[in-house]
C-alpha positions in Angstrom: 0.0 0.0 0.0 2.7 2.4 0.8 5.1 1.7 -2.5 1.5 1.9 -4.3 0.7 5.5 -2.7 4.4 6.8 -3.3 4.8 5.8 -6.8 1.4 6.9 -7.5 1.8 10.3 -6.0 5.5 10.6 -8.0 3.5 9.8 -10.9 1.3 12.4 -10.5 3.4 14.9 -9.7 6.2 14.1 -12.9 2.8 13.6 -15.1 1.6 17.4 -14.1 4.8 18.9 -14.9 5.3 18.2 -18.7 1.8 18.2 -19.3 0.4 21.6 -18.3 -1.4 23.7 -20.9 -1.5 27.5 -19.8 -4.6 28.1 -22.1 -6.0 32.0 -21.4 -10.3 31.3 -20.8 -12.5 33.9 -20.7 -12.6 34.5 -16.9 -8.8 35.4 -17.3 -7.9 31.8 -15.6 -5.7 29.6 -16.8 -6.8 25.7 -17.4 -4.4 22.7 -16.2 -5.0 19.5 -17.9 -3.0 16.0 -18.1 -2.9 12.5 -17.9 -2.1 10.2 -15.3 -1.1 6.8 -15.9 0.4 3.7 -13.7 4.2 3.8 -13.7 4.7 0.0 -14.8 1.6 -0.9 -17.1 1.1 2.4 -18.9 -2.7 2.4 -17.6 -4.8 5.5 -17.1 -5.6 5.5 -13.7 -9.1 6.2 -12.1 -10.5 8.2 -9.2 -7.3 10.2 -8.3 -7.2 13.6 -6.8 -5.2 16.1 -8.7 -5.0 19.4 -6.3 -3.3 22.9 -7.8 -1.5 24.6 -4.4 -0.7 27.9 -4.0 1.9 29.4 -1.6 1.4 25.8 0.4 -2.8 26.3 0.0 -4.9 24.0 -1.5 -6.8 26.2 -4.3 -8.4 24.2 -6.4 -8.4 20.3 -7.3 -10.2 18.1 -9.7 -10.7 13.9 -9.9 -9.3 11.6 -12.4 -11.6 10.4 -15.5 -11.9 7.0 -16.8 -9.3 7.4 -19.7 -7.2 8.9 -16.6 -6.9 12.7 -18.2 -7.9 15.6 -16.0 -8.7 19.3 -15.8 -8.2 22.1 -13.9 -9.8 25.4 -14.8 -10.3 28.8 -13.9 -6.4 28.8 -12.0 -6.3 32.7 -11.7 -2.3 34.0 -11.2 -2.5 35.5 -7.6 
């Protein structure tokens, strides 16, 4: 359980990184989307919490799909 939590946390958190798309929307947010898969079978993994923090403050989060891709919107610079 605890291997599964880290490497699935380190996942997330290398999968963000590359993946974030800085697209302007019409509020003047940004949007955050990526993927997240399982380190060894390449799968999209399900149900996950993906959580944006600023200045150590949880500010907005968003779960997992199906196909493992997610979105953040609306991430306003602060």
């Amino acid at each position: 359980m605890s291997r599964y939590f880290i490497t699935v946390s380190l996942l997330i958190v290398l999968s963000i990184l590359p993946t974030i798309a800085q697209d302007s929307v019409s509020t003047g947010g940004q949007v955050i989307r990526g993927t997240v898969l399982d380190a060894v079978s390449n799968a999209p993994i399900t149900g996950a919490t993906v959580a944006v923090f600023m200045n150590g403050k949880r500010i907005k989060g968003a779960v997992v799909k199906k196909n493992g891709t997610f979105r953040v919107a609306k991430c306003a610079h602060r």
